[in-house]
TORBA-288678 format. One record per residue (C-alpha): z, y, x. Coordinates in steps of 0.001 Angstrom, whole numbers, padded with zeros to 6 digits, always signed. Each point is the difference from the previous one (the first is absolute). Layout:
ZYX;...
***
This chain:
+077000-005466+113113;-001654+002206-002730;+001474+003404+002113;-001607-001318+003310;-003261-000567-001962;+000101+003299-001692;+001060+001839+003396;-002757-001580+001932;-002848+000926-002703;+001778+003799-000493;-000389+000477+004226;-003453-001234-000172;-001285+002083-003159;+001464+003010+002336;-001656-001082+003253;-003225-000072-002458;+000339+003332-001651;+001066+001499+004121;-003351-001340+001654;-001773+001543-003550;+001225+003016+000764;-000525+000524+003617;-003609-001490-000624;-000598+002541-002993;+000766+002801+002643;-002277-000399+003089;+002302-002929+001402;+001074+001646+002519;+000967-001541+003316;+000891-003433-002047;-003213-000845-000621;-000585-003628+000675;-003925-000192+000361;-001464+003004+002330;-003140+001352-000673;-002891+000120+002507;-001914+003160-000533;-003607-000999+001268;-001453+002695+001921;-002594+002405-000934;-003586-001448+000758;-002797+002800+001249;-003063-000710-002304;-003532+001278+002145;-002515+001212-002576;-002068-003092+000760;+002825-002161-001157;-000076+002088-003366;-003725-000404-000173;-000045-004057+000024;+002977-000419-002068;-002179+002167-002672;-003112-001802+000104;+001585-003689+000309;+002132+001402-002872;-002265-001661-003430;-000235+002801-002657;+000280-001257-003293;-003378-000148-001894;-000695+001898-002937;-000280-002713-003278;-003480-000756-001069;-001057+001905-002794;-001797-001308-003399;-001332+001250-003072;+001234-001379-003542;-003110-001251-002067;+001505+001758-003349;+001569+003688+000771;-001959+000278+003548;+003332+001324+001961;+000359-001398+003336;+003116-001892+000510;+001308-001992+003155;-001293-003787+000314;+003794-001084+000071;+000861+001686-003460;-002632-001173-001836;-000768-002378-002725;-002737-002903+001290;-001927-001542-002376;-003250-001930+001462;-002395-000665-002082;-002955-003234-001015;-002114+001442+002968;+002843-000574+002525;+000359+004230+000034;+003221+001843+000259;+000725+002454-002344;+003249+002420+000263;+002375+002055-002811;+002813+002383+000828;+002014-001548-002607;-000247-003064-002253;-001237+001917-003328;-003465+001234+001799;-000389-003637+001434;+000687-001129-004093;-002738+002668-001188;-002639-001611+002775;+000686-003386-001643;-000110+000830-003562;-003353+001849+000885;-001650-002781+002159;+000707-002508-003175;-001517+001624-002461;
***
């Protein structure tokens, strides 16, 4: 019983390792799925011209100024602190927005 089992998984680890190979070099004429190849499509110059202006450009990020060094820095990098008037104030990195504290409480 043990040979039969071993023979069947030997034949099937060499069916495996077969289709690996043939798949590995183009497949040749035993390939089991066939491709379509979709055909060419003509594009007009108008059909270039509205797929550009329906395409949405990406918008450059909205620039701010930090309140200690006076460097601008992207909105979405920067430290936010708002302050007792309801203001927004913005650091490049957390030391500057420490330094604004330390000189608003004294």
């Amino acid at each position: 019983m043990d040979t039969l089992v071993y023979s069947l998984i030997r034949i099937t680890l060499m069916i495996l390792i077969f289709r690996s190979v043939i798949k590995l070099m183009g497949g040749g004429g035993f390939a089991t799925r066939s491709i379509k190849r979709s055909e060419p499509q003509s594009s007009t110059p108008s059909d270039t011209e509205e797929a550009e202006a329906n395409e949405k450009k990406p918008e450059p990020p909205k620039m701010v100024e930090d309140e200690v060094t006076k460097k601008p820095i992207a909105e979405h990098k920067a430290y936010i602190l708002v302050d007792d008037e309801g203001n927004r104030r913005y650091f490049a990195d957390w030391d500057s927005r420490q330094l604004y504290i330390q000189s608003k409480s004294t």
